[in-house]
C-alpha positions as a LaTeX table, in Angstrom:
\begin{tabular}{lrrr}
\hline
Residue & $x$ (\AA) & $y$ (\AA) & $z$ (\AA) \\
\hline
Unk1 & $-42.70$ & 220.25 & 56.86 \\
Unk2 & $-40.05$ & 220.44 & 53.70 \\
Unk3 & $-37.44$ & 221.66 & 55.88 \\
Unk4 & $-38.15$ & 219.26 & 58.90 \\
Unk5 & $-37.90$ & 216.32 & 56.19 \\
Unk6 & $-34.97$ & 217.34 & 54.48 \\
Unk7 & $-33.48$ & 217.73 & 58.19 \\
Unk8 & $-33.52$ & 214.46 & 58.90 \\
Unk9 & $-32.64$ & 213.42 & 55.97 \\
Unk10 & $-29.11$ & 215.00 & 56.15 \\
Unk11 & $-28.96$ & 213.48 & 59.83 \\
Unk12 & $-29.45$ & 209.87 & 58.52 \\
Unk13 & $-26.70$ & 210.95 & 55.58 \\
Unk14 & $-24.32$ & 211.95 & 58.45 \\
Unk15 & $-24.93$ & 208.86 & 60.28 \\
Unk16 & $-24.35$ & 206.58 & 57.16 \\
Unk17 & $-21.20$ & 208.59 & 56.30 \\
Unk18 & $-19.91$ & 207.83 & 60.00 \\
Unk19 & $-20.46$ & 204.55 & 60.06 \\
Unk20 & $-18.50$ & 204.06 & 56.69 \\
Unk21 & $-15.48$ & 205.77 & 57.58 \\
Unk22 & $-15.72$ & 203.60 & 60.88 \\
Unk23 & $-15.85$ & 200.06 & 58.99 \\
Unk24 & $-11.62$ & 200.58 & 58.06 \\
Unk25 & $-10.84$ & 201.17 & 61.51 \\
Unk26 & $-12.28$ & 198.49 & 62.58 \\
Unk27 & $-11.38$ & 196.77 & 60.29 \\
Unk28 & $-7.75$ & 197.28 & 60.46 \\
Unk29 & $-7.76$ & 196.92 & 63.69 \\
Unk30 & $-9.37$ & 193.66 & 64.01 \\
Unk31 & $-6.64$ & 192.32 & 61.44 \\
Unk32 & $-3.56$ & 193.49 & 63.64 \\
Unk33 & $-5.46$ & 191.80 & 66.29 \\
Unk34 & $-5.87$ & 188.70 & 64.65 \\
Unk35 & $-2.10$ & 188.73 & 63.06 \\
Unk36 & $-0.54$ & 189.46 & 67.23 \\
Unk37 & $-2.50$ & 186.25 & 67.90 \\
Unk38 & $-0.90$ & 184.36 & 64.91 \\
Unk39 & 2.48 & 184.91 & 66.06 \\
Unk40 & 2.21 & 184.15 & 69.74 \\
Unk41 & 0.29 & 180.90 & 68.94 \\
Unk42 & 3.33 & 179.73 & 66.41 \\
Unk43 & 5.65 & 181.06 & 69.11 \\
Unk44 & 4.57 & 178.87 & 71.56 \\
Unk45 & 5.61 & 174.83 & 71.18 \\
Unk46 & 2.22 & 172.28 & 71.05 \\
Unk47 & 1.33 & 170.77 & 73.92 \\
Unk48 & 2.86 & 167.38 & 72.47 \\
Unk49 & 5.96 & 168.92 & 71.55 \\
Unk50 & 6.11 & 170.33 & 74.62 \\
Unk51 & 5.54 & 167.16 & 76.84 \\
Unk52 & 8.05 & 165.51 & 74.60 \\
Unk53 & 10.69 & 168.21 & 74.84 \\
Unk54 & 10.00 & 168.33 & 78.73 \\
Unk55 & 10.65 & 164.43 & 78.87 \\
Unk56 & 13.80 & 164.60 & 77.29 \\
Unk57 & 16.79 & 164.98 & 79.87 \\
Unk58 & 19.20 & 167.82 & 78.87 \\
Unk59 & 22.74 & 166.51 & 77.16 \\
Unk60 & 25.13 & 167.26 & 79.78 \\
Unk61 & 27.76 & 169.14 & 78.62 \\
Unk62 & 30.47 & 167.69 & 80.58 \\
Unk63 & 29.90 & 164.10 & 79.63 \\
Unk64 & 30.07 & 164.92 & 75.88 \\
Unk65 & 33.09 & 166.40 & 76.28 \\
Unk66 & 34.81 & 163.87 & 78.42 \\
Unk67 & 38.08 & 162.93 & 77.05 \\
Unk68 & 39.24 & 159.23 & 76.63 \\
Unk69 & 41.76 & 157.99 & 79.06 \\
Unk70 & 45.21 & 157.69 & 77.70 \\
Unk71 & 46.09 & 153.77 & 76.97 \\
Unk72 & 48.84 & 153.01 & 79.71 \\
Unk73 & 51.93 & 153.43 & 79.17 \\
Unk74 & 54.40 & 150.09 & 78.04 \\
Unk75 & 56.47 & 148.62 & 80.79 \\
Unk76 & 60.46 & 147.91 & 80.15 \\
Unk77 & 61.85 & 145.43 & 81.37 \\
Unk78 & 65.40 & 146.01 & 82.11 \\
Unk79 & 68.53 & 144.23 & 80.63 \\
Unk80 & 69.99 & 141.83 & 83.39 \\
Unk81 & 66.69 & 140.86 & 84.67 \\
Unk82 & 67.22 & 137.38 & 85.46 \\
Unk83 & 64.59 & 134.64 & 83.60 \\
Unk84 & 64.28 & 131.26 & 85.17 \\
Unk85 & 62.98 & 128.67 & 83.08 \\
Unk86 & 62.00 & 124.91 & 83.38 \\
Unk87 & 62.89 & 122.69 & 80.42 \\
Unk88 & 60.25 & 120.97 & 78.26 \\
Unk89 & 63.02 & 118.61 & 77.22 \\
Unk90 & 66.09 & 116.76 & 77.72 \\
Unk91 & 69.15 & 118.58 & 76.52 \\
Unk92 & 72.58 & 117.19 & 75.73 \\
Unk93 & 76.15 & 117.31 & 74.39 \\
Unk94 & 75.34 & 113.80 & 72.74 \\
Unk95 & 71.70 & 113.90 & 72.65 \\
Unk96 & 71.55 & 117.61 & 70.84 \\
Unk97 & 73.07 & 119.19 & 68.38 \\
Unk98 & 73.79 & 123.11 & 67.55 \\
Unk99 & 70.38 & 124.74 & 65.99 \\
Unk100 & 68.02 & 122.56 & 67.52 \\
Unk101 & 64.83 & 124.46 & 69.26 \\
Unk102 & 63.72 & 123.87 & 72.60 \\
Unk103 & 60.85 & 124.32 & 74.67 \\
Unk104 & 60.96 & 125.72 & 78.52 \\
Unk105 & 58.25 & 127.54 & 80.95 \\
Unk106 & 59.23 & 130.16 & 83.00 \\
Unk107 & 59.50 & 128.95 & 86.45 \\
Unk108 & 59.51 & 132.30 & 88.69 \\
Unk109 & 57.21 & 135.50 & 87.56 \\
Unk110 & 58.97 & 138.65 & 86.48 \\
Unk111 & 58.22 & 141.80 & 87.88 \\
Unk112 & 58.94 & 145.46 & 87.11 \\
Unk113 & 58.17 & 148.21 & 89.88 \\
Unk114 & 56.73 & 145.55 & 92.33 \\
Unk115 & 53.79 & 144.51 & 88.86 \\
Unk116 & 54.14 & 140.76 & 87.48 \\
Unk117 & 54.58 & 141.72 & 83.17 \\
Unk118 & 55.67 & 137.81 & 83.05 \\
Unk119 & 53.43 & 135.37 & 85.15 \\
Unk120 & 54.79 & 132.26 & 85.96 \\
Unk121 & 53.97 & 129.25 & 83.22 \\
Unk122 & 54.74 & 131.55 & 80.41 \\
Unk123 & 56.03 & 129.51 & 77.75 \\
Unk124 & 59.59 & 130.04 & 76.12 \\
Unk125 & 61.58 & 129.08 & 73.11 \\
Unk126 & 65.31 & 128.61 & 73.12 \\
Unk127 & 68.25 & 127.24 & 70.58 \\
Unk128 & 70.89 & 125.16 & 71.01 \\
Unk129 & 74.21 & 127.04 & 70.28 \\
Unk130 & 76.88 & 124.66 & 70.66 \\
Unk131 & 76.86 & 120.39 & 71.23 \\
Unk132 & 79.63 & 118.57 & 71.28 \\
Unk133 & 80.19 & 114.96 & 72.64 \\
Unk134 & 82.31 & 113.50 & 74.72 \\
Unk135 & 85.47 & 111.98 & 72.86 \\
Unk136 & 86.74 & 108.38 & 73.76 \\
Unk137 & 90.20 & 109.13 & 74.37 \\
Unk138 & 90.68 & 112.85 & 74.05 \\
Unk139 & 88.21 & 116.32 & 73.64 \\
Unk140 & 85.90 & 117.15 & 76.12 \\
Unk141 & 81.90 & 117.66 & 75.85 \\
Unk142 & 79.88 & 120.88 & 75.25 \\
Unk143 & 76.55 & 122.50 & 75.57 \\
Unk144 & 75.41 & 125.82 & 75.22 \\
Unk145 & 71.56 & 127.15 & 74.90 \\
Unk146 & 69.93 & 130.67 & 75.03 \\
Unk147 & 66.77 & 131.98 & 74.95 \\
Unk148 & 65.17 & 133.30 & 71.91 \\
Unk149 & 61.63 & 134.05 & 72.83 \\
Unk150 & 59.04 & 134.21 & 75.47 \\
Unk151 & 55.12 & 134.80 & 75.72 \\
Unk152 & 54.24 & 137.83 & 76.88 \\
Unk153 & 50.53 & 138.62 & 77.19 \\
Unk154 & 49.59 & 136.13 & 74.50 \\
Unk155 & 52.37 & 137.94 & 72.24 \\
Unk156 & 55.74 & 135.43 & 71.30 \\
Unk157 & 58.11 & 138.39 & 71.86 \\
Unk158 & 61.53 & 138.02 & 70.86 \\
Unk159 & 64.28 & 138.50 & 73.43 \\
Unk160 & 68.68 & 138.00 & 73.70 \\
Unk161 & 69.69 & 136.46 & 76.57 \\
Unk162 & 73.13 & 135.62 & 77.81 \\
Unk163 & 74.12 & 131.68 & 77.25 \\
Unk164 & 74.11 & 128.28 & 79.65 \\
Unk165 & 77.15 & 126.50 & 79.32 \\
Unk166 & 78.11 & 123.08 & 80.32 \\
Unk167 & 81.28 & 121.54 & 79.69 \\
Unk168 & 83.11 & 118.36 & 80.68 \\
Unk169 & 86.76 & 118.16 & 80.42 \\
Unk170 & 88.07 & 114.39 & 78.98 \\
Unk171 & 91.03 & 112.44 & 80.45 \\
Unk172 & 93.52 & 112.28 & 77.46 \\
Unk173 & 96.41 & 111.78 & 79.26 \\
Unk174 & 94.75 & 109.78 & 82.01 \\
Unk175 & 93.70 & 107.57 & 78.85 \\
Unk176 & 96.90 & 107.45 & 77.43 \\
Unk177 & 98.37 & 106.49 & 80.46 \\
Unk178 & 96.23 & 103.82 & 81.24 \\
Unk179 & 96.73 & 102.55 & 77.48 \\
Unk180 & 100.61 & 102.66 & 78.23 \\
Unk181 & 100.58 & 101.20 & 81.53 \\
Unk182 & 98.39 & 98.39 & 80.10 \\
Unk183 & 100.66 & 97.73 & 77.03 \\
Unk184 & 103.78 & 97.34 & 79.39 \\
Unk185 & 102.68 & 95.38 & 82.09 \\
Unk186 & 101.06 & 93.08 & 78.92 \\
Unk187 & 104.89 & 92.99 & 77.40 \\
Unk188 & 106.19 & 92.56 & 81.06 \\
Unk189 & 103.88 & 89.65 & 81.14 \\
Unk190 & 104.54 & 88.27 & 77.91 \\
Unk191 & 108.27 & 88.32 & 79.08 \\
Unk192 & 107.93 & 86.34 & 81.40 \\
Unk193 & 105.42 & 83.99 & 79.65 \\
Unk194 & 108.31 & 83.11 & 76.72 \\
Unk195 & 110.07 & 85.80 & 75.69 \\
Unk196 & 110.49 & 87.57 & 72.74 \\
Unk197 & 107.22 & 86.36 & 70.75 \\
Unk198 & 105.55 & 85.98 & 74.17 \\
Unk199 & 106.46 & 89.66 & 74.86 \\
Unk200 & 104.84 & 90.59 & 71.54 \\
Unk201 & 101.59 & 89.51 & 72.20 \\
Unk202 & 101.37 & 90.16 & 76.00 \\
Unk203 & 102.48 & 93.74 & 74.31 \\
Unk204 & 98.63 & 93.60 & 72.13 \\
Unk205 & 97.07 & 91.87 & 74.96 \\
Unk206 & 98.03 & 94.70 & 77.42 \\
Unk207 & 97.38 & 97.59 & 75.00 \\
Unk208 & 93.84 & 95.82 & 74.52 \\
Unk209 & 93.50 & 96.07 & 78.61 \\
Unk210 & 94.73 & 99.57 & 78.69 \\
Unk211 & 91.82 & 100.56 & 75.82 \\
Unk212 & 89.31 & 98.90 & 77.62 \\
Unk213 & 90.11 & 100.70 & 80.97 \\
Unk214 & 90.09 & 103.69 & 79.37 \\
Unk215 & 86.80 & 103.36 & 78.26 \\
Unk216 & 85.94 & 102.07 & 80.95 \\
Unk217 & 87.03 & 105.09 & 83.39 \\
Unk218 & 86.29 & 108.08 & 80.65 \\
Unk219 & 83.44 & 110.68 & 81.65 \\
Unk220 & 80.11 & 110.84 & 80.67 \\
Unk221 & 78.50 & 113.11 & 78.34 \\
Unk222 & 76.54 & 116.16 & 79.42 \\
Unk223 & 72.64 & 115.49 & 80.24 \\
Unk224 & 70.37 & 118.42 & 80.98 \\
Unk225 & 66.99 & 116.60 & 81.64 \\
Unk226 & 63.44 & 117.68 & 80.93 \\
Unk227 & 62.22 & 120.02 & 83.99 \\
Unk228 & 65.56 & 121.52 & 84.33 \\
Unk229 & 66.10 & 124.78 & 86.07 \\
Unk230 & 67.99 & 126.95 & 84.22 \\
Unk231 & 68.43 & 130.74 & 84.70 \\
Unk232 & 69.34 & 133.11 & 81.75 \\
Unk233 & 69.89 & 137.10 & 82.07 \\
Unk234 & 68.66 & 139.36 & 79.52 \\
Unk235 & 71.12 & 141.09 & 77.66 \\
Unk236 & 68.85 & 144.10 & 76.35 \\
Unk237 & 65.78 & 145.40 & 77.89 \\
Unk238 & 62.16 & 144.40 & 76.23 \\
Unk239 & 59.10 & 146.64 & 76.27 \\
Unk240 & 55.86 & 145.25 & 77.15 \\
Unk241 & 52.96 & 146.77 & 75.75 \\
Unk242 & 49.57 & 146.84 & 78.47 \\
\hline
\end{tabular}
């Protein structure tokens, strides 16, 4: 009976000692278990993360890398281009004088390449050069205007244009001759009248005839009246920015 007893003692010893050395196995195993799981649940985005990620259209990569358009390049226009302008004024040899600013619209559109840079209506500025008026008995008149300036696309650009010139020639001699004429036919007169002191004053009465004629007879002054055509070339090219 001793030996039957301590027999199963040592059988429930063995078992105890088993299940010990089992409990770290288990144990261990169950944690590597456990620590897998970890790492493929922080692996893997929440579900709201997920749906928001999912909603989100991809950045293209072409459209963020897209370059800008160059700006276009300026237009010249080209010395000798012809600019027709309407005045806002009158202009005159008597009526002006040299360094007086005028007004004018262009008239006709200028074009480079078969494009419009200048549309018509675009408003100009010009200077009077030279004005000179007509003189009673000798001199002629004179007027001469440029450009200086034009609007171009809400810019007042600066330009050099050639010059429009008017003159008039005067009628000295036709003046003087007149005056003569008139003085002798007043002495011829005054001849005949008495004589002498008669000739004398037919002499001032004729050269007062002759003056009068000649003012009489003499051109007019230079007029250039408001809406005036006028066409002036460009004597350097201009660059017009788009």
């Amino acid at each position: 009976m001793r030996s039957r007893s301590q027999h199963a003692i040592w059988v429930v010893f063995l078992f105890v000692l088993a299940g010990c050395n089992s409990k770290p196995a288990d144990n261990a195993a169950n944690s590597a278990a456990n620590t897998a799981s970890n790492m493929a649940a922080n692996s893997m985005p929440s579900s709201g993360a997920a749906g928001g990620s999912a909603s989100a259209p991809a950045a293209s990569p072409s459209a963020a890398t897209t370059p800008m358009p160059p700006p276009p390049a300026p237009v010249v226009i080209p010395a000798g281009t012809t600019l027709t302008v309407r005045l806002g004024e009158a202009l005159g040899s008597k009526i002006s004088s040299a360094g007086q600013a005028f007004t004018a619209t262009l008239s006709s559109p200028v074009s480079v390449d078969g494009t419009t840079v200048i549309p018509a209506g675009a408003r100009a500025h010009g200077t009077v050069v030279d004005a000179k008026p007509l003189g009673r008995f000798k001199g002629g008149a004179a007027l001469e205007v440029r450009l200086t300036s034009i609007v171009i696309n809400g810019t007042e650009t600066s330009i050099e244009t050639s010059a429009v010139n008017r003159t008039e020639k005067g009628k000295g001699k036709r003046t003087a001759v007149m005056a003569g004429g008139g003085t002798a036919f007043g002495a011829i007169v005054g001849g005949l009248a008495g004589g002498g002191k008669g000739a004398a004053i037919g002499a001032l009465a004729g050269a007062g005839a002759g003056g009068a004629g000649a003012a009489f007879t003499g051109n007019k002054d230079i007029v250039l009246p408001a809406e005036a055509a006028l066409s002036f070339r460009l004597t350097s090219s201009v660059t017009v920015k788009q």
